[in-house]
N, C-alpha and C positions, 0 to 999 in steps of 0.2 A: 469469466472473471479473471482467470491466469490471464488470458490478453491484455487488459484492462491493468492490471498489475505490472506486470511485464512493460507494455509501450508506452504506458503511462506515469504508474507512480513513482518504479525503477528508474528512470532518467530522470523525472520532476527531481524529485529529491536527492540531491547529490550533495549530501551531507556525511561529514565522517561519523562510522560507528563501529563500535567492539566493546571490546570487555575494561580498557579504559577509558571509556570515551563516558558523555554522557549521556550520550544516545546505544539505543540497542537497538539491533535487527537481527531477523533469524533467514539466511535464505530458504531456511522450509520453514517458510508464512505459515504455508496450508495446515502447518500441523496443531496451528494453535484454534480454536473454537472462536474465543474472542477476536483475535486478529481478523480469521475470515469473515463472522459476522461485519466486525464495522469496515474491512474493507468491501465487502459486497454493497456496504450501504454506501459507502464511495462512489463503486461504480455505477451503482442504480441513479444517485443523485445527480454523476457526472453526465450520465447519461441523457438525464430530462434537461438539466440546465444547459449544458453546450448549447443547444438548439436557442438559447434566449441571446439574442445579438446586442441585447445594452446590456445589463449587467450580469447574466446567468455565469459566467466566468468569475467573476468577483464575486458574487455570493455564495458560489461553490467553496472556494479556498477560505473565504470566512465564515462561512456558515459551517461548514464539511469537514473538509480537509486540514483545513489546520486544526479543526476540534480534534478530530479524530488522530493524526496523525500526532498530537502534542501527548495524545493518551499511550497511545503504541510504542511512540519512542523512548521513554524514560526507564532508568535501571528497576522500577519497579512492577514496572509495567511488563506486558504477557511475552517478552522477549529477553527481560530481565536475565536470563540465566543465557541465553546464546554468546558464545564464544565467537561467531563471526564481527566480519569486519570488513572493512575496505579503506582501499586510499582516498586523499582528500580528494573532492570533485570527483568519483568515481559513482558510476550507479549502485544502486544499492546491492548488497548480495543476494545473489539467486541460483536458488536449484529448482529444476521444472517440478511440478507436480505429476504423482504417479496417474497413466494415462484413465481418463476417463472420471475423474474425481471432479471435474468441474465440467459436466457439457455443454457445450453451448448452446443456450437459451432464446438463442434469437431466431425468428421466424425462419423456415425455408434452409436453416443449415443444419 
């Protein structure tokens, strides 16, 4: 799921956030319960839908990811209290997760 976050959601969303902004983000995602649940349900979803070549893309970001991510980013929302930030167009903040908190779940690795 950190790869998934990482190659994905960090560059999709190049949106500015801090502590004035109206957006929040925490570069330690992982520490929050909420956050990892619906981003795991992110990548689980991104995962089925890529694979659909008319619209699994667009029903990703409007079924998914904008649901989810309109929930994560707000000051009241589960990052509400992080102090990071970034510049405008930048990816989002990130610190790696401590090793082994996320293993990968996918066949043969």
């Amino acid at each position: 799921m950190d790869e998934f976050v990482r190659e994905v959601i960090l560059p999709m969303y190049q949106r500015k956030v801090g502590p004035r902004s109206s957006r929040r983000w925490s570069a330690e995602w992982w520490r929050s319960a909420e956050a990892v649940s619906r981003l795991d349900a992110l990548w689980r979803a991104w995962e089925h839908l890529r694979l659909d070549g008319a619209l699994g893309m667009s029903t990703w970001w409007r079924d998914h990811a904008d649901y989810h991510m309109n929930i994560l980013f707000p000051p009241d929302g589960p990052f509400g209290r992080s102090e990071d930030e970034n510049k405008p167009g930048a990816p989002l903040p990130y610190t790696p997760p401590p090793p082994g908190l996320f293993p990968d779940v996918r066949e043969g690795r």
